[in-house]
C-alpha positions as a printed NumPy array, in Angstrom:
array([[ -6.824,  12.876,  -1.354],
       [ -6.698,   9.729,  -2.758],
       [ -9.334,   7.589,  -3.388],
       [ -9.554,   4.673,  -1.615],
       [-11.412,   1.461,  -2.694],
       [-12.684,   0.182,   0.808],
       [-15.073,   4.09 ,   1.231],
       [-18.088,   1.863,  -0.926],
       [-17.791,  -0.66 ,   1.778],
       [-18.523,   1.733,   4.63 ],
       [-20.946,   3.091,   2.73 ],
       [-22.507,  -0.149,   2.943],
       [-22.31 ,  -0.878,   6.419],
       [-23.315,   2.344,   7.376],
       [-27.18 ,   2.221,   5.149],
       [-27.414,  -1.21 ,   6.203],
       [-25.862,  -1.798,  10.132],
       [-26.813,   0.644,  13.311],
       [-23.124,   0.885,  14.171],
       [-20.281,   0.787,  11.78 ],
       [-16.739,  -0.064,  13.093],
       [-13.554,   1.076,  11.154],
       [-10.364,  -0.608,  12.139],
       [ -6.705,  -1.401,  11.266],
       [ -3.592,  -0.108,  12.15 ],
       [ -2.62 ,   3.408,  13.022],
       [ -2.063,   6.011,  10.017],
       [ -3.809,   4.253,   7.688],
       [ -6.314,   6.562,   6.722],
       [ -9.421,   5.739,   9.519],
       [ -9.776,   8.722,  10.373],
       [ -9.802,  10.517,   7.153],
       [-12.195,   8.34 ,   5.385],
       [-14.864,   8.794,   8.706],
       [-14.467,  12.264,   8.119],
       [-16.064,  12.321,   4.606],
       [-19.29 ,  10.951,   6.396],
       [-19.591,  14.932,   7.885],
       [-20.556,  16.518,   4.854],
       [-23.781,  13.453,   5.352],
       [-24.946,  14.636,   8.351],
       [-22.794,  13.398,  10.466],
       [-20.83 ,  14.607,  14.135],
       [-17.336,  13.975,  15.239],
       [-15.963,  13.299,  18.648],
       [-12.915,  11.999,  19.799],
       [-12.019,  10.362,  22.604],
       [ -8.291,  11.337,  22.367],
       [ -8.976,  13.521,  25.161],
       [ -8.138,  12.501,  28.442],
       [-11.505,  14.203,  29.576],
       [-13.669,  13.254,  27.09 ],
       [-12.992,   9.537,  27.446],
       [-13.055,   9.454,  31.285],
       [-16.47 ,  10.855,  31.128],
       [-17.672,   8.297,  28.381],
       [-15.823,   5.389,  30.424],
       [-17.302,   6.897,  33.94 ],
       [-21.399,   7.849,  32.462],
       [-21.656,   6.536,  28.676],
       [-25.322,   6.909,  28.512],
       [-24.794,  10.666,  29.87 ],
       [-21.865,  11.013,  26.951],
       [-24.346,   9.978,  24.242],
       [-27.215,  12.145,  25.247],
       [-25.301,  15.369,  24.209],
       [-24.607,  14.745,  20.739],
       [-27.271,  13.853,  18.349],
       [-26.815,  11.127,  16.145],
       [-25.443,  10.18 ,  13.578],
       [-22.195,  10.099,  15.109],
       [-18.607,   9.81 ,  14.489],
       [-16.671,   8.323,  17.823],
       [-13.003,   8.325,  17.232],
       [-10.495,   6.119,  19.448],
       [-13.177,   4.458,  20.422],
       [-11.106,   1.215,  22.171],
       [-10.475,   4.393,  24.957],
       [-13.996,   3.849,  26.323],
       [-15.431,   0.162,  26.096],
       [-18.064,   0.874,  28.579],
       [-19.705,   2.95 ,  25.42 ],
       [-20.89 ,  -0.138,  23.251],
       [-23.736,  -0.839,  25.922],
       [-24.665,   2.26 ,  25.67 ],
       [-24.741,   2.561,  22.257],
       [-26.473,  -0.984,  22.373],
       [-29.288,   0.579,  24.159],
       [-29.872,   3.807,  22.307],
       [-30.133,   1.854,  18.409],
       [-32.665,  -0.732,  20.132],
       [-34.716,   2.248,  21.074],
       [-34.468,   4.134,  17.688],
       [-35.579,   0.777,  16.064],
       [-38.536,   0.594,  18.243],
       [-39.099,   4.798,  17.637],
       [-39.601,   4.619,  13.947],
       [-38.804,   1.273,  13.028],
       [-35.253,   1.427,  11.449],
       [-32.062,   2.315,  12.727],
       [-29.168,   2.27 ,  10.292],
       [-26.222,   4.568,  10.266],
       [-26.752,   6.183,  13.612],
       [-23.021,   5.549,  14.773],
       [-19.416,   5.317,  13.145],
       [-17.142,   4.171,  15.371],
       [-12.942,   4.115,  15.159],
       [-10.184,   2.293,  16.411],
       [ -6.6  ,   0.263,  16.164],
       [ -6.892,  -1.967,  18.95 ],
       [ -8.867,  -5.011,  17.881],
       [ -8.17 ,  -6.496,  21.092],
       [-10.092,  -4.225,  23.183],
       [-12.478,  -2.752,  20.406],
       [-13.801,  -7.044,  19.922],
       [-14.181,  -7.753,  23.423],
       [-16.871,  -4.782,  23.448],
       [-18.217,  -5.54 ,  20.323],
       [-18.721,  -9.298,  20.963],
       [-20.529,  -8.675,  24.57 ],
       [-22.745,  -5.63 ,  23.505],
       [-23.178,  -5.199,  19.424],
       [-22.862,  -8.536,  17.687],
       [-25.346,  -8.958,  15.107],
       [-26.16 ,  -5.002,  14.815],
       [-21.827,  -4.034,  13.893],
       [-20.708,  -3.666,  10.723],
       [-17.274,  -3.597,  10.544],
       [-14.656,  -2.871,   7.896],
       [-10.972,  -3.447,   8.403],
       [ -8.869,  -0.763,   6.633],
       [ -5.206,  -1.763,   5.261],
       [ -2.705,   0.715,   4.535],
       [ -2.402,   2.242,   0.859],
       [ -2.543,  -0.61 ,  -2.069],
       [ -0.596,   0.089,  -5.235],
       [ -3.891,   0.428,  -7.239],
       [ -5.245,   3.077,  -5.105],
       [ -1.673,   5.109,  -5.724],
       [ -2.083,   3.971,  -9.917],
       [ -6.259,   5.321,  -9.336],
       [ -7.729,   2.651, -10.82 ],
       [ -9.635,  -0.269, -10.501],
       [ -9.256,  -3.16 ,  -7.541],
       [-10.834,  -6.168,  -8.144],
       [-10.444,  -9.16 ,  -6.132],
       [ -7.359, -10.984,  -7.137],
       [ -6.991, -14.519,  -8.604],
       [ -4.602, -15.173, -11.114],
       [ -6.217, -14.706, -14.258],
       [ -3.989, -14.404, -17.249],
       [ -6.057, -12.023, -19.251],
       [ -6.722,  -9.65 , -16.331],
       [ -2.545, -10.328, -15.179],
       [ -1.715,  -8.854, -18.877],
       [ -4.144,  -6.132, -19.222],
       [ -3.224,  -4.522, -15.446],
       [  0.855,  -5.002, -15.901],
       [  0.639,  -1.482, -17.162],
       [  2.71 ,   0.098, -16.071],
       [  5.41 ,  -1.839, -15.953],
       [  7.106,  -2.164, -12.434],
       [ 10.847,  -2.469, -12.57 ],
       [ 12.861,  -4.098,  -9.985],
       [ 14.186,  -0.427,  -8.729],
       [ 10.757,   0.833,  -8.909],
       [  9.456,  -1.981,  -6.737],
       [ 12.212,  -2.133,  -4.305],
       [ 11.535,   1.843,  -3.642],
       [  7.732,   1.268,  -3.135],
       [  8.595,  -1.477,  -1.024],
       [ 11.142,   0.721,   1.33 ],
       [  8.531,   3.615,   1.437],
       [  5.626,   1.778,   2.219],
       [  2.322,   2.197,   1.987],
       [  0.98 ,   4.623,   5.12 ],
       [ -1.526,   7.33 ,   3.116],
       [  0.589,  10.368,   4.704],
       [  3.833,   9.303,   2.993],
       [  2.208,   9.145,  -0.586],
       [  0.313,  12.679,   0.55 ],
       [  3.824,  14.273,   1.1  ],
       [  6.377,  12.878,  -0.718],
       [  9.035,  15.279,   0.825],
       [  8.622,  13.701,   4.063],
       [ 11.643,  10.961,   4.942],
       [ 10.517,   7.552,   5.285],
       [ 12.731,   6.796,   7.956],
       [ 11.658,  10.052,  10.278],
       [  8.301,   8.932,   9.707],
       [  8.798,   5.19 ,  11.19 ],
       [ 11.017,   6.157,  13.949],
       [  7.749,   8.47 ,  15.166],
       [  5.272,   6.072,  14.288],
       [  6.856,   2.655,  16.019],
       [  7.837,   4.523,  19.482],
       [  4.097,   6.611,  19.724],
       [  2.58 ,   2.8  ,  18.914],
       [  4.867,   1.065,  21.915],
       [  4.125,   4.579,  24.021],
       [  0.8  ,   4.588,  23.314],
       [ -1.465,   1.724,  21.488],
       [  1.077,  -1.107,  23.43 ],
       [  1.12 ,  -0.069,  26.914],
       [ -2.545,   0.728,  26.591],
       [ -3.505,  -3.142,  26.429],
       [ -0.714,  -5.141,  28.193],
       [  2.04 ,  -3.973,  31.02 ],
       [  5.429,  -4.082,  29.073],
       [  8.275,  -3.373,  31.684],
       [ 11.137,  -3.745,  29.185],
       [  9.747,  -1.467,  26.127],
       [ 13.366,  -2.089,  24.59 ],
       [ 12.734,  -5.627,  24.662],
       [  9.41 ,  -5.228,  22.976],
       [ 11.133,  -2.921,  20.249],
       [ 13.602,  -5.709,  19.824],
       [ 10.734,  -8.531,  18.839],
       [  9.273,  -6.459,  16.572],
       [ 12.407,  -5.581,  14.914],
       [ 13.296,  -9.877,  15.159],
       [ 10.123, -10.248,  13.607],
       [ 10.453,  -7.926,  10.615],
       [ 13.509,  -9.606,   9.469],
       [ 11.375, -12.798,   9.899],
       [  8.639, -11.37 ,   7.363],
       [  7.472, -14.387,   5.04 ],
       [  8.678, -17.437,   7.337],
       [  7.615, -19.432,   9.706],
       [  6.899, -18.674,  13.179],
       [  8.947, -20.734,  15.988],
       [  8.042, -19.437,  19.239],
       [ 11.052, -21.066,  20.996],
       [ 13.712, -19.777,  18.881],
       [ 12.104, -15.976,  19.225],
       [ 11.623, -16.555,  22.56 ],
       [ 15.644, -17.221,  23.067],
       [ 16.762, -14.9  ,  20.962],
       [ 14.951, -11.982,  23.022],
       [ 15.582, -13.086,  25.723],
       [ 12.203, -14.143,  27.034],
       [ 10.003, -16.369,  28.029],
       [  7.498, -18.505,  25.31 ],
       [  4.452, -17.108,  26.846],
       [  5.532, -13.531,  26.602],
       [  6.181, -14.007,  23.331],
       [  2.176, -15.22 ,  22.276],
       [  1.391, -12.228,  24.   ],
       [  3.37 ,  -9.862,  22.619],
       [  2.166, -11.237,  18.976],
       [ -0.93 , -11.033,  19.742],
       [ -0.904,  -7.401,  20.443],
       [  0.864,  -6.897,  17.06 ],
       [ -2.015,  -9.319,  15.802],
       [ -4.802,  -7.083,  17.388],
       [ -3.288,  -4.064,  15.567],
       [ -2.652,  -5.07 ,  12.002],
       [  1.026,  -4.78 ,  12.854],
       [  1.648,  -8.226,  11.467],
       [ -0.861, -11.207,  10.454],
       [ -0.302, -14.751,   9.605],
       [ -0.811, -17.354,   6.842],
       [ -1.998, -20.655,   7.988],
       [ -0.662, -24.118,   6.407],
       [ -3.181, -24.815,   3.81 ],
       [ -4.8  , -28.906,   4.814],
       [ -7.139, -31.331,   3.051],
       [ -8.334, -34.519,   4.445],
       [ -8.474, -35.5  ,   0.659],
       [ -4.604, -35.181,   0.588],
       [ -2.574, -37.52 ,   1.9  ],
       [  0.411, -35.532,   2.869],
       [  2.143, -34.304,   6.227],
       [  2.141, -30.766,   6.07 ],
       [  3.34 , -28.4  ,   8.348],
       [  1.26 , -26.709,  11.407],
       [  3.351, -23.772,  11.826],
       [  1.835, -20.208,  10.851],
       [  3.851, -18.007,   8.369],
       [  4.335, -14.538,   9.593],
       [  3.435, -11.23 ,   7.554],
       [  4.353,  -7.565,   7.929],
       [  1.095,  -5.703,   7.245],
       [  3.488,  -2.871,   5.493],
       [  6.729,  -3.412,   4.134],
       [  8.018,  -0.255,   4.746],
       [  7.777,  -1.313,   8.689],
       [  9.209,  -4.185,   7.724],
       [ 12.244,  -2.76 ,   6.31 ],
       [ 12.909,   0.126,   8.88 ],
       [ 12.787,  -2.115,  11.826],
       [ 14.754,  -4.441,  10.004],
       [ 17.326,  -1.821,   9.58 ],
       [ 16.75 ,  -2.477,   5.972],
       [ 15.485,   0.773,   4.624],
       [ 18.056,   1.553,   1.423],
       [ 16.197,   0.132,  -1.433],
       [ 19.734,  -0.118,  -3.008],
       [ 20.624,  -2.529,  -0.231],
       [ 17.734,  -4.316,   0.561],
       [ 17.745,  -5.341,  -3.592],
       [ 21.034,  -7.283,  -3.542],
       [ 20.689,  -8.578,   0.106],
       [ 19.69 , -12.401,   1.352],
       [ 16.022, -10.601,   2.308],
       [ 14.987,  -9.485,  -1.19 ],
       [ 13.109, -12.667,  -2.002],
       [ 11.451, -12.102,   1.65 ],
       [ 10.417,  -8.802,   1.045],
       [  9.268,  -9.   ,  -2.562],
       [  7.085, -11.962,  -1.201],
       [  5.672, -10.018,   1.831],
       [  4.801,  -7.185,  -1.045],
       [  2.956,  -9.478,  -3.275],
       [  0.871, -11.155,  -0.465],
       [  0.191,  -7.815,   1.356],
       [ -1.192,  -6.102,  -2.189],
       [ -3.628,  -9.979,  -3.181],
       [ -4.654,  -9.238,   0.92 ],
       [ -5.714,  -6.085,   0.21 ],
       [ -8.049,  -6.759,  -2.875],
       [ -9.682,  -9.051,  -0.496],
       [-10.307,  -6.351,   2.359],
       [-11.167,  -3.78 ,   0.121],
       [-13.742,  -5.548,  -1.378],
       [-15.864,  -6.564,   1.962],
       [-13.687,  -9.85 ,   2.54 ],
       [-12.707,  -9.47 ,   6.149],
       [-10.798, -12.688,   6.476],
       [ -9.142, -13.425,   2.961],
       [ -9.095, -17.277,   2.565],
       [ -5.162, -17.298,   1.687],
       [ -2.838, -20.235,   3.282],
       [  0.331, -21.261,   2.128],
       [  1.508, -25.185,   1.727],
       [  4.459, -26.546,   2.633],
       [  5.334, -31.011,   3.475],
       [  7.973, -32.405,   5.317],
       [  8.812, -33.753,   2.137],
       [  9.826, -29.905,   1.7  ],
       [  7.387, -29.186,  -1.306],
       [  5.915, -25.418,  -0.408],
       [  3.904, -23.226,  -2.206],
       [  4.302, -19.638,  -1.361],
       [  0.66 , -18.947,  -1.571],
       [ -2.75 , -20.805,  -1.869],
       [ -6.026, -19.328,  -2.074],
       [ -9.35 , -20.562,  -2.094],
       [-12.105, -18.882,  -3.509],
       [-15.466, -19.552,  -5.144],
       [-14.98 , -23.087,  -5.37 ],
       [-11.721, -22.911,  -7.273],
       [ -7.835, -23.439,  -5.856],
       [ -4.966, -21.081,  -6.464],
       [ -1.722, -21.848,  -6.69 ],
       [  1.156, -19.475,  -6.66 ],
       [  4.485, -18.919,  -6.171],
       [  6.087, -15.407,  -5.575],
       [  9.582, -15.27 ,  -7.246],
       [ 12.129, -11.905,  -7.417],
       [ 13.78 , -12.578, -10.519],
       [ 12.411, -12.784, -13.955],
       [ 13.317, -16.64 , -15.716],
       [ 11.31 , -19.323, -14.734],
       [ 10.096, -22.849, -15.893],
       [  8.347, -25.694, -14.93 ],
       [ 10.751, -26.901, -12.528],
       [  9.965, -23.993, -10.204],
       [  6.106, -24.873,  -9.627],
       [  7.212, -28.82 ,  -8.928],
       [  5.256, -28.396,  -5.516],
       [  1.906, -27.628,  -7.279],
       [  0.983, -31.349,  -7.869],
       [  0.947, -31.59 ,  -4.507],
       [ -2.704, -30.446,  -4.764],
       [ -3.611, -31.983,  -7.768],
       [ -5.556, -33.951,  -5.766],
       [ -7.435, -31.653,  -4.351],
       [-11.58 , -32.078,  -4.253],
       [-11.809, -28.406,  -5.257],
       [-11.799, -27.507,  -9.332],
       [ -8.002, -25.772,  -9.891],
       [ -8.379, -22.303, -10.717],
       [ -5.602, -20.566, -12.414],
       [ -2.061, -20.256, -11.085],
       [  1.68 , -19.705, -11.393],
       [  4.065, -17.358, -10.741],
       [  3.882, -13.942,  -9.669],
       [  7.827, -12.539, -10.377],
       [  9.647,  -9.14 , -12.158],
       [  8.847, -10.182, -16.004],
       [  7.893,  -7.455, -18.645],
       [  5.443, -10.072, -19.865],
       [  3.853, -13.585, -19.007],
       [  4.849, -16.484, -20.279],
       [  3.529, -19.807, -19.933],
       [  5.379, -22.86 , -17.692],
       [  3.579, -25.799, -18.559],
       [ -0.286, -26.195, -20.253],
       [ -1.456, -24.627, -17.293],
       [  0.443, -22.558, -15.51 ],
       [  1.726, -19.395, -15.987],
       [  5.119, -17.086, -15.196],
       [  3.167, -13.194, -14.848],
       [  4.412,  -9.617, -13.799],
       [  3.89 ,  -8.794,  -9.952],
       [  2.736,  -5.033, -11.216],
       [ -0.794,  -7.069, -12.5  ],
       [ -1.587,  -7.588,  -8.826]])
């Protein structure tokens, strides 16, 4: 099995919260991870079962009497009646011997329905950890600090190197734990199985899609739209629908770490008018590129998405080191004018301001961070920045600023 970062923040949650929630998208390891809390003490049920989760949606507080806790409850978005339940039972174990950490685990991929229960019955007594699919330290074993670009720690974790081939295969593949776990099994069969059990299943569980071809068609739009902006009208016409069925739709792909978005970074300090238009992300690039009908590395490398996809790669691996290290929301924007300056990626953390850029080649210069003066005048102190691109080695652009490989993410 491989190790995964994000198991010391459930760890966490569960010695310091009542109820622990693990989330994200489907396949990416929930499950597994929940399961190493059995050799702790712990029970498993799921409520995959049609009968098990009527009888936890019809009499929750009878479901709960007949396990003991601590308790594993998989699929848990099956059976929101169960969170005022559970609310119940850890406000009587507090008052029965005065603590009541790690009584439950609960799992699920539908944020949409797992938050509504968790906001009306558990707020304030819910941990909850969002899991993303593999990161490309996990798959190296080592270490996954938060990311900022710091030149020292760029240099020392470019090893090894990641060539362009190498990068543009890891893209294709992806990250999902069970295609790293069997590296016989096709990338393509695997996608094929995963997007039409998600539209079968996780999709038609929250909203009533009558044209499931149409909703197959928007995602597949929207994975060859990984890295830009959204504009609702122009998906909206190009599907064939209307604009409010398309909020909905991404909102469902929202709620299950399908896709998430980068919002235009904004200052009152600066001066500028910047866009207000949200830039779209595939959570996993190998998704991305099999709905996009993208999925020969060979091809994707030499085609008008490379830059696209190398981007969506980049941000996706900085996202992770934020989730995996307890940082649910990852304060990451992106900047772009109408005076067309953009910067592919800023991110503000402990009172500094990161610039970057995400390039696919290898030979840059000053010239290609132009757009980073843009926040020079910024009230925040300017923490280190550059490029991100396919370099053996950094290389400086200006006193400041720095070109550095992408494998030092």
């Amino acid at each position: 099995m491989i190790k995964r970062t994000i198991l010391t923040e459930i760890e966490n949650s569960v010695k310091s919260r009542p109820v622990t929630l693990i989330t994200g998208a489907r396949q990416v390891g929930k499950s597994t991870l929940a399961s190493l809390f059995m050799d702790k003490g712990f029970s498993y049920i799921s409520l995959e079962s049609m009968r098990e989760a009527e009888m936890a949606k019809s009499q929750p507080e009878t479901f709960l009497s007949l396990f003991k806790t601590p308790l594993i409850i998989d699929e848990a978005q099956r059976a929101p009646e169960l969170f005022q339940a559970i609310f119940h039972r850890v406000n009587e174990e507090k008052m029965r011997r005065g603590d009541n950490y790690g009584m439950y685990i609960l799992i699920g991929s539908q944020m949409y329905r797992l938050m509504q229960g968790v906001g009306e019955s558990l707020a304030g007594r819910i941990g909850i950890v969002h899991i993303p699919p593999l990161s490309r330290s996990e798959l190296l074993g080592r270490d996954e600090p938060t990311f900022l670009f710091d030149l020292p720690a760029l240099h020392r974790r470019s090893s090894p190197k990641l060539e362009a081939k190498d990068l543009f295969d890891l893209i294709v593949r992806g990250f999902y734990p069970e295609l790293h776990a069997n590296p016989s099994l096709s990338a393509r069969s695997f996608y094929s199985s995963y997007v039409e059990t998600y539209i079968e299943r996780d999709v038609s569980e929250i909203i009533n899609v009558k044209d499931k071809f149409a909703f197959r068609r928007f995602m597949e739009l929207l994975a060859s739209l990984t890295g830009q902006e959204l504009i609702y009208d122009k998906i909206a016409k190009t599907i064939g629908i209307d604009l409010k069925t398309v909020q909905n739709w991404l909102s469902v792909l929202l709620a299950g770490d399908i896709v998430y978005l980068l919002e235009p970074y904004y200052e009152m300090s600066l001066a500028k008018r910047i866009t207000k238009r949200s830039k779209l992300y595939f959570s996993d690039t190998g998704l991305a590129a099999y709905l996009a009908r993208l999925d020969i590395p060979e091809n994707l490398m030499i085609s008008a998405f490379s830059g696209a996809f190398v981007e969506t790669y980049a941000i996706n691996e900085i996202r992770k080191t934020f989730l995996n290290n307890g940082i649910p929301n990852p304060p990451m924007y992106y900047y772009r004018d109408f005076n067309q300056n953009e910067i592919d990626l800023v991110i503000l953390f402990g009172g500094k301001i990161h610039r970057i850029e995400i390039k696919s080649g290898s030979n840059y210069s000053k010239r290609d961070i132009k757009a980073f003066k843009q926040l020079d005048e910024s009230r925040y102190l300017k923490g280190g920045g550059g490029i991100l691109c396919l370099s053996e080695a950094a290389y400086p652009l200006d006193e400041e600023n720095y070109a550095a490989p992408i494998a030092g993410i």
